[in-house]
C-alpha positions in Angstrom: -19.3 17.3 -5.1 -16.7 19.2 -3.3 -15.2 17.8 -0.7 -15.7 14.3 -2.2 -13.2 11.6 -3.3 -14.6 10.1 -6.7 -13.6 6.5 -7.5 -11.3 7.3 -9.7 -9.3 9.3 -7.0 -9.5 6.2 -5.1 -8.5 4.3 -7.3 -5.6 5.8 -8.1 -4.3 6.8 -4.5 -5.0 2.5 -4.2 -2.6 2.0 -7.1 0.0 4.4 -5.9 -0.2 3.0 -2.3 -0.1 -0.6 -3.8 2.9 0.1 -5.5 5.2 -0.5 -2.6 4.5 -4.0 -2.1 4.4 -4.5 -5.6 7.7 -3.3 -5.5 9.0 -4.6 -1.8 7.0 -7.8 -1.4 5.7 -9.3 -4.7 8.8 -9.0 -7.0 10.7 -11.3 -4.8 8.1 -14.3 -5.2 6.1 -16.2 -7.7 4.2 -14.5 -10.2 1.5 -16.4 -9.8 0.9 -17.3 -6.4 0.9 -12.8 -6.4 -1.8 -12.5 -8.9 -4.0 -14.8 -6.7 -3.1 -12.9 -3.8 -3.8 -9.5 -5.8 -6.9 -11.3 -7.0 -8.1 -11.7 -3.4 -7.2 -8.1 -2.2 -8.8 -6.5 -5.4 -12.1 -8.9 -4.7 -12.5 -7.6 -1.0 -11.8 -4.1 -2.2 -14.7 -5.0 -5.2 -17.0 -6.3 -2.0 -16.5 -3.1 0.3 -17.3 -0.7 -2.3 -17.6 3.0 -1.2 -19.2 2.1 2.3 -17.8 4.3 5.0 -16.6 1.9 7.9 -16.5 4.0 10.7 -20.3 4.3 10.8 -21.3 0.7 9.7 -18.8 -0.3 12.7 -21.2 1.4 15.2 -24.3 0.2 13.4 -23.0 -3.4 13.1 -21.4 -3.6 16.9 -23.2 -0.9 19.1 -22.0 2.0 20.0 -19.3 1.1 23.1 -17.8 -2.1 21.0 -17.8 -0.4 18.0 -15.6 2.3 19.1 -13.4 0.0 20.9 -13.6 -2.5 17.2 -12.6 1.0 15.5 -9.6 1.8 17.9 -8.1 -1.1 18.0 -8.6 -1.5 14.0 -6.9 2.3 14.8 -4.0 1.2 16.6 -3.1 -1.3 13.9 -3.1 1.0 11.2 -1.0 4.0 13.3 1.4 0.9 13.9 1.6 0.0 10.2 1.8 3.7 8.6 5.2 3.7 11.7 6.5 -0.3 9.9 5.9 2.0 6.6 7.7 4.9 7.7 10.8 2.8 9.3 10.9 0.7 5.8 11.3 4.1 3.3 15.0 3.8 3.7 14.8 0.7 1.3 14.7 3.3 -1.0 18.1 4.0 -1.1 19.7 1.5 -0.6 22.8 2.3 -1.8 23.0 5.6 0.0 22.0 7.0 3.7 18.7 6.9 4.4 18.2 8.0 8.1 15.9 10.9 6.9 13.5 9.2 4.7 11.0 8.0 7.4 11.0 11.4 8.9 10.2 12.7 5.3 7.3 10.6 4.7 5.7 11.2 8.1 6.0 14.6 7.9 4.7 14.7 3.7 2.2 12.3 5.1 0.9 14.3 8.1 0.9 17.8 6.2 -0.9 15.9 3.3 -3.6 14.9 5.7 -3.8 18.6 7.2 -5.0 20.0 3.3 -7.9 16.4 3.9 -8.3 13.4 2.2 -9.7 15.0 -0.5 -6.3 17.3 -1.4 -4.3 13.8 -1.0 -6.9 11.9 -3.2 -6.1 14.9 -5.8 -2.3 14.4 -5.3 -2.4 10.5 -5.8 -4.2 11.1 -9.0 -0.7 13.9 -10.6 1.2 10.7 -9.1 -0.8 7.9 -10.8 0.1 9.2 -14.1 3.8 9.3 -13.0 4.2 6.1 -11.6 3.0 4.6 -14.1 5.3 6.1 -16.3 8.5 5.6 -14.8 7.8 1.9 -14.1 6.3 0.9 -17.2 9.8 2.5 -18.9 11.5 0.8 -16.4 9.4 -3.1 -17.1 10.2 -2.2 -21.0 13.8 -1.4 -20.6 14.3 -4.5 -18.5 11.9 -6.8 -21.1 14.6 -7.5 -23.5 16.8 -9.2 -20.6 13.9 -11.7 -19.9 14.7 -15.1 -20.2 11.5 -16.8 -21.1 12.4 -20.1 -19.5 12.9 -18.1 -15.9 9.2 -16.9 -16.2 7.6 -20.3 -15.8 5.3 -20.2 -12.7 7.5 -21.4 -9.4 7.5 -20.7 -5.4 4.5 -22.3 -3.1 1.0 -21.3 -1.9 2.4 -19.9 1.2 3.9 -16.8 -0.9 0.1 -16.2 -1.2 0.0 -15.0 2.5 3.3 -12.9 2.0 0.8 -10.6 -0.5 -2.7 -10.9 1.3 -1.6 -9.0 4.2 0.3 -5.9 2.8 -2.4 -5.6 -0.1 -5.1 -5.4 2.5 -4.4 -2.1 3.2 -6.3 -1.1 0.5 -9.5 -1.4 3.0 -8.0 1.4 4.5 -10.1 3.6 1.5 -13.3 2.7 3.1 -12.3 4.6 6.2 -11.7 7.9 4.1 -14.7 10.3 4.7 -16.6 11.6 1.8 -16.2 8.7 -0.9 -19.2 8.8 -3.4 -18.6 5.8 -5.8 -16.7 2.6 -5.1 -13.3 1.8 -6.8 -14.2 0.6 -10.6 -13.4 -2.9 -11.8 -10.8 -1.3 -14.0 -8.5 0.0 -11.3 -9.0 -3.3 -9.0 -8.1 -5.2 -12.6 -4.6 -3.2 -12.5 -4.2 -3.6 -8.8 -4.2 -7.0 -9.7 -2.7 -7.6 -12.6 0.5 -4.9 -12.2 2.5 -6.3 -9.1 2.4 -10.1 -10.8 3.9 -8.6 -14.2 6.4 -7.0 -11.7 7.3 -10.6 -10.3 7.5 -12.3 -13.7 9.8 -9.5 -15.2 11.7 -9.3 -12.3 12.1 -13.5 -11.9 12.8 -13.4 -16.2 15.9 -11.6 -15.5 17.5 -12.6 -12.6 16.2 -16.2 -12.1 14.0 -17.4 -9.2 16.7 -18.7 -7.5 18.8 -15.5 -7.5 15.0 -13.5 -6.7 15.0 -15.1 -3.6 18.2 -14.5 -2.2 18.0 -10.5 -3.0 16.4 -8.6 0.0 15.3 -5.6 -3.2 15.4 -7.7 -6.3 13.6 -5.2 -8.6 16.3 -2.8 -7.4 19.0 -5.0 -9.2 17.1 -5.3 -12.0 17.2 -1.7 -12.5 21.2 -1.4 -12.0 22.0 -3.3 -15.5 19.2 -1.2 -18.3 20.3 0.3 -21.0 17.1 2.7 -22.7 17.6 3.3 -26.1 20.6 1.4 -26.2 23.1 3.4 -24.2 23.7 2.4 -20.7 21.5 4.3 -17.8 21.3 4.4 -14.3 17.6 3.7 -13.6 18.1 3.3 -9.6 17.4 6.8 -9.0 14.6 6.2 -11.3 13.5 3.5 -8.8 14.1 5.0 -6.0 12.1 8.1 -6.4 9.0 5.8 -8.0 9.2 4.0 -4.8 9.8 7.1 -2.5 6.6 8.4 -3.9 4.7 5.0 -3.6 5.6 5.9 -0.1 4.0 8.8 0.5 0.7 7.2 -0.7 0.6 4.7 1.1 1.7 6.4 4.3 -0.8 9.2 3.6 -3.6 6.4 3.3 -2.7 4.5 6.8 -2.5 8.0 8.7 -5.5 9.4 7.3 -7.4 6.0 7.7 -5.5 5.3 11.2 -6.3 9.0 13.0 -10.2 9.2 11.5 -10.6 5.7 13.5 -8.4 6.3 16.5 -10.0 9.3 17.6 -13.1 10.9 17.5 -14.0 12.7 14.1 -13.8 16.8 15.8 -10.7 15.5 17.0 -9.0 14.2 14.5 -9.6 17.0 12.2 -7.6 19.5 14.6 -4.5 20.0 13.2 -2.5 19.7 16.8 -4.0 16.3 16.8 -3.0 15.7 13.3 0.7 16.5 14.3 0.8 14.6 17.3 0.0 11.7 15.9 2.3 12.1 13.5 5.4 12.8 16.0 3.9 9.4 17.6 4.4 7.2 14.5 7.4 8.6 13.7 8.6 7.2 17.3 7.0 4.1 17.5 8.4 3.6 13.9 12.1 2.4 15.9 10.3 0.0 17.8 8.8 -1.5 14.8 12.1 -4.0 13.7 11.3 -6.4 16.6 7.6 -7.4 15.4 7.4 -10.6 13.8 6.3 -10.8 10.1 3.5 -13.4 11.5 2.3 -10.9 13.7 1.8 -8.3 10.8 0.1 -10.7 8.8 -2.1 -11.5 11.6 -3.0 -7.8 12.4 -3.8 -7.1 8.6 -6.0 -10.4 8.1 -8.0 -9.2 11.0 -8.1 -5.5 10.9 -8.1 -5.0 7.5 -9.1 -8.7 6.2 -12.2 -10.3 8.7 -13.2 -7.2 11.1 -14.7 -5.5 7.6 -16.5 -8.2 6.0 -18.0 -9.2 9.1 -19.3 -6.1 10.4 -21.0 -5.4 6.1 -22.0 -9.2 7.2 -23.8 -8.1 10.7 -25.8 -5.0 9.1 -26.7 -6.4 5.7 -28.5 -9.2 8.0 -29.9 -6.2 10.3 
């Protein structure tokens, strides 16, 4: 159907936006305490399906606190895809990185001008490429694994460093015009991929050493050799995680403007841009918010606030 994003395509721009805190969050802590976490994202993402949460918002809370439900939910998800934005520059970290969160606002906002449905199209071209480049990256580092350093470690708490950040997955079921929900297969990846990022990651540079790096899977890349001759795979890195970037900050713009203002609205491009130049400014003001206060935002906007209004109009 044209116009329509297919499962698939959702699955895919998931993966791709996933990819970040694979990346950012999850390499740095216990393989296993991730996959749970994955586990639990992927499962609420299994439970919401293709519903459209706009509309089951009204239904579920009436029509003056649903809006108000949807633009606070809104609010959250402008002031994430402006964290997202200020955090690009951990793409580079060995060069300047002033531009990169105007980059990804601006790929993000024009990206969203084409509709969700061009976007859904582009995450699909950047599925196959991310999966590429880090699964040549994962083999290159495999032969560095120490087997001894993969042994399950860390506590439940790094469970809520991955709930959160995954949770922005739920963003999908904001996208207009889905017609199937998100097949087992991709949630099984979703899962599954940012834990054998942790255990690679954790099998060559220890767990202790993991958690004193601020980009552990960076340092990773900076000792691979491909074929035997030395490489320098941090570009590599970089641009996989530049692009995991503009997914994800293409979902929480898309998702965050659909919900903040009204539908006519928000497909107008002016709107569309100033939104954009908004995030980009609130995304300096972003460094002083706790990490508690993120996770709290997520569990609730993304996390409770969903389930409980599919709760409320399944028992309607």
């Amino acid at each position: 159907m044209e116009g329509s994003i297919s499962g698939r395509q959702a699955g895919a721009w998931g993966f791709c936006a996933a990819s970040v805190p694979a990346v950012l969050t999850c390499a740095g802590l216990g393989w296993g305490w991730v996959l749970l976490g994955c586990a639990i994202a992927a499962g609420q993402e299994l439970a919401n399906g293709a519903v459209y949460l706009p509309e089951l918002t009204v239904r579920a809370f009436g029509n003056a606190a649903g809006r108000t439900t949807l633009v606070i939910g809104g609010a959250f998800t402008l002031l994430a895809a402006a964290q997202t934005a200020r955090r690009a520059g951990i793409a580079f970290p060995d060069g300047t990185a002033e531009l990169a969160g105007g980059v990804i606002v601006l790929l993000g906002t024009l990206a969203g001008e084409k509709g969700a449905k061009q976007a859904a199209k582009v995450c699909g071209v950047l599925f196959l490429v991310l999966s590429g480049l880090y699964t040549i990256i994962l083999l290159a580092a495999a032969k560095n694994v120490q087997l001894r350093w993969m042994a399950p470690w860390g506590g439940a708490r790094q469970t809520l460093d991955v709930v959160p950040s995954m949770f922005a997955l739920t963003c999908l079921c904001f996208l207009p015009g889905r017609t199937d929900a998100v097949k087992g297969g991709w949630l099984g990846l979703l899962a599954i991929c940012p834990a054998v990022v942790s255990a690679v990651t954790a099998g060559c540079l220890s767990p202790r050493l993991t958690q004193q790096l601020m980009f552990p899977f960076y340092t990773v890349s900076q000792s691979l050799s491909v074929l035997g001759v030395m490489e320098r795979l941090e570009p590599v890195v970089s641009a996989a995680l530049l692009m995991g970037f503009f997914a994800l900050e293409s979902l929480l713009l898309e998702a965050g403007q659909i919900v903040w203002a009204a539908p006519n609205l928000a497909e107008k491009r002016w709107a569309r841009d100033a939104l954009g130049i908004a995030v980009f400014g609130l995304s300096f003001l972003t460094d002083g918010i706790p990490a508690e206060v993120w996770a709290l935002g997520a569990a609730v906007c993304w996390g409770i606030a969903p389930l409980l209004t599919q709760l409320i109009v399944a028992i309607k």
